[in-house]
KETORMI-922941 format. One record per residue (C-alpha): residue number from 1; residue in one letter; x, y negated, z. Coordinates in nm, 4 decimals, m for minus. Layout:
KETORMI-922941
@num = NUM; residu = a; c1 = X; c2 = Y; c3 = Z
...
end
This chain:
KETORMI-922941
@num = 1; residu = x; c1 = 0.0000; c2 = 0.0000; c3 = 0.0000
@num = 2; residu = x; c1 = 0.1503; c2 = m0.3310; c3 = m0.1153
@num = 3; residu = x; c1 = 0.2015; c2 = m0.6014; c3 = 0.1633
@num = 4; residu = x; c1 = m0.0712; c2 = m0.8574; c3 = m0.0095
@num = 5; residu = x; c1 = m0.3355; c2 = m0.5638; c3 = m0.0029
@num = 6; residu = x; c1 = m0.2436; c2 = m0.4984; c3 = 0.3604
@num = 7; residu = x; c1 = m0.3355; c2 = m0.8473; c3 = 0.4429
@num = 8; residu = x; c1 = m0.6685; c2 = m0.7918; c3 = 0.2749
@num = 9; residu = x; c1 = m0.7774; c2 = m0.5139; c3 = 0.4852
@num = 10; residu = x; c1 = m0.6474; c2 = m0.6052; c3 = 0.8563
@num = 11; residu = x; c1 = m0.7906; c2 = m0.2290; c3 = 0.9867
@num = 12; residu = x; c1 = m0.5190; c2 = m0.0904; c3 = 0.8385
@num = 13; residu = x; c1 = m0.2131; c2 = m0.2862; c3 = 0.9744
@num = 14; residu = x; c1 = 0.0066; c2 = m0.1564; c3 = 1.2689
@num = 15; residu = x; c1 = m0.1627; c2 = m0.3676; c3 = 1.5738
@num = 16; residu = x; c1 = m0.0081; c2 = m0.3706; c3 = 1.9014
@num = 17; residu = x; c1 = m0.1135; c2 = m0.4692; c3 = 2.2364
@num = 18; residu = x; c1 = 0.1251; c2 = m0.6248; c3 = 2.5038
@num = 19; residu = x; c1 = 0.2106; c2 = m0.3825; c3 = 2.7548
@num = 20; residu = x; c1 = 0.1185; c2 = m0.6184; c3 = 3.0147
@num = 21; residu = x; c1 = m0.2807; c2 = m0.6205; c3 = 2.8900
@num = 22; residu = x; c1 = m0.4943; c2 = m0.5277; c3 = 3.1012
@num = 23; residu = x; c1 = m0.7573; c2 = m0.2311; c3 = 3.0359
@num = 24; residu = x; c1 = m1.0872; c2 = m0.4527; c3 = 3.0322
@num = 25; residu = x; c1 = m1.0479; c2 = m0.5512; c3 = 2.7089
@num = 26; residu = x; c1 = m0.9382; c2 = m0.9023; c3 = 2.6986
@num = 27; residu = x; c1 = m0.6373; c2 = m0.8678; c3 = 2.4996
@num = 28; residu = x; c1 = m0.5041; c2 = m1.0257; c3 = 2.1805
@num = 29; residu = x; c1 = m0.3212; c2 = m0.8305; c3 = 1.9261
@num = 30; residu = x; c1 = m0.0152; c2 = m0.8938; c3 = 1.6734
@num = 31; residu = x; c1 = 0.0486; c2 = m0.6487; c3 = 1.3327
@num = 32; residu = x; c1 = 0.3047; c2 = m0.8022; c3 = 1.1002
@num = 33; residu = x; c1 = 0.3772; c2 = m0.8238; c3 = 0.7322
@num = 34; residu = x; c1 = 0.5451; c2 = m0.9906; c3 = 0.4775
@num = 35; residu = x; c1 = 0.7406; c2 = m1.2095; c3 = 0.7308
@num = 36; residu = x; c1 = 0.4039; c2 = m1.3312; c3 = 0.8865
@num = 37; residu = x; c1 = 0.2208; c2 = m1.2512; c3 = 1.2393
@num = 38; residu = x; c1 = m0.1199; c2 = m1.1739; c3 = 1.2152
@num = 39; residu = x; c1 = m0.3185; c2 = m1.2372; c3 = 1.5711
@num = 40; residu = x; c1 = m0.6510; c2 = m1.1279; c3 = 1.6322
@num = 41; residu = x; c1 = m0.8705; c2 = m1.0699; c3 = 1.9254
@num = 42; residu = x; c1 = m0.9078; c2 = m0.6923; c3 = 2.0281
@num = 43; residu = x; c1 = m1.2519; c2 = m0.7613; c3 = 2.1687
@num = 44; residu = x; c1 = m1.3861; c2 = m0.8679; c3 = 1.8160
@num = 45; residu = x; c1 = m1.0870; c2 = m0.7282; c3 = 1.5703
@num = 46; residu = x; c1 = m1.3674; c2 = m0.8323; c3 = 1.2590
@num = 47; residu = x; c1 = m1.3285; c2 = m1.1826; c3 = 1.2833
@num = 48; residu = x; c1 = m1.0887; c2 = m1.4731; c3 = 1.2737
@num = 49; residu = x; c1 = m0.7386; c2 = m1.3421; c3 = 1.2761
@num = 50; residu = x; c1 = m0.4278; c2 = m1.6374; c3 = 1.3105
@num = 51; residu = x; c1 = m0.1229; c2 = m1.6224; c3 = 1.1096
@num = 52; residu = x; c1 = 0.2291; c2 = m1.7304; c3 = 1.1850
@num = 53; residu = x; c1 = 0.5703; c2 = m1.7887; c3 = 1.0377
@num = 54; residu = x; c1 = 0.7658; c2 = m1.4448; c3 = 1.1683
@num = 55; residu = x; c1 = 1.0402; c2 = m1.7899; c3 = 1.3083
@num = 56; residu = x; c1 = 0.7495; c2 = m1.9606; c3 = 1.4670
@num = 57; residu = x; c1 = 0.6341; c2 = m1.6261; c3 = 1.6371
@num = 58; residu = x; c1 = 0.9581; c2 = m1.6039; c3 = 1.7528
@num = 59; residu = x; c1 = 0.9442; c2 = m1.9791; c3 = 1.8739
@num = 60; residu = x; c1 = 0.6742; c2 = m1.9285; c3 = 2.0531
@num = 61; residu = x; c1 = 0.7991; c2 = m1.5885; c3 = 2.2427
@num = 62; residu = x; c1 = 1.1148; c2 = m1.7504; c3 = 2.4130
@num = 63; residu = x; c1 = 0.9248; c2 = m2.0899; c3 = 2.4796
@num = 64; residu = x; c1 = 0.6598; c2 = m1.8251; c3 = 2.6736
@num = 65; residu = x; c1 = 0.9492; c2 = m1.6012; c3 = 2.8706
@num = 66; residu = x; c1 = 1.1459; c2 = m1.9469; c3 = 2.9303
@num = 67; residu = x; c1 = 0.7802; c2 = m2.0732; c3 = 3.1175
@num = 68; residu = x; c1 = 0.7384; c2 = m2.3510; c3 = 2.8576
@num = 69; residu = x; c1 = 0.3217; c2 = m2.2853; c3 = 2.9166
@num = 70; residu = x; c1 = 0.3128; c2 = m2.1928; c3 = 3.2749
@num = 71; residu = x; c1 = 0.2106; c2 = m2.5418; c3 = 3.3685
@num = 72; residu = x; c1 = m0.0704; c2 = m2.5582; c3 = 3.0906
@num = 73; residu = x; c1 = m0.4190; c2 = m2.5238; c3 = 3.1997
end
């Protein structure tokens, strides 16, 4: 399956949870192709799913372990 046809059909794409998630549910989830994140929510995996830069991701991973958003809320 080509990496464009992948995108198309977001069922099919390795999705991962964080270990860390919890078992009731409210989790997001991250597959990734063609250099680009895919995030979508596991509690409604047929909707809205966000894409990323694979270097943005990555961006956004060490702000999070550094505690860049622990303050946020």
């Amino acid at each position: 399956m080509s990496a464009s046809s992948q995108e198309n059909e977001p069922n099919r794409l390795n999705w991962r949870k964080s270990a860390r998630s919890l078992n009731n549910g409210n989790c997001t989830e991250v597959a990734s192709v063609s250099g680009t994140v895919i995030v979508r929510d596991s509690m409604d995996p047929e909707t809205l799913v966000l894409r990323y830069s694979a270097r943005s991701w990555v961006s956004f991973l060490d702000a999070t372990r550094q505690g860049r958003y622990d303050s946020i809320g």
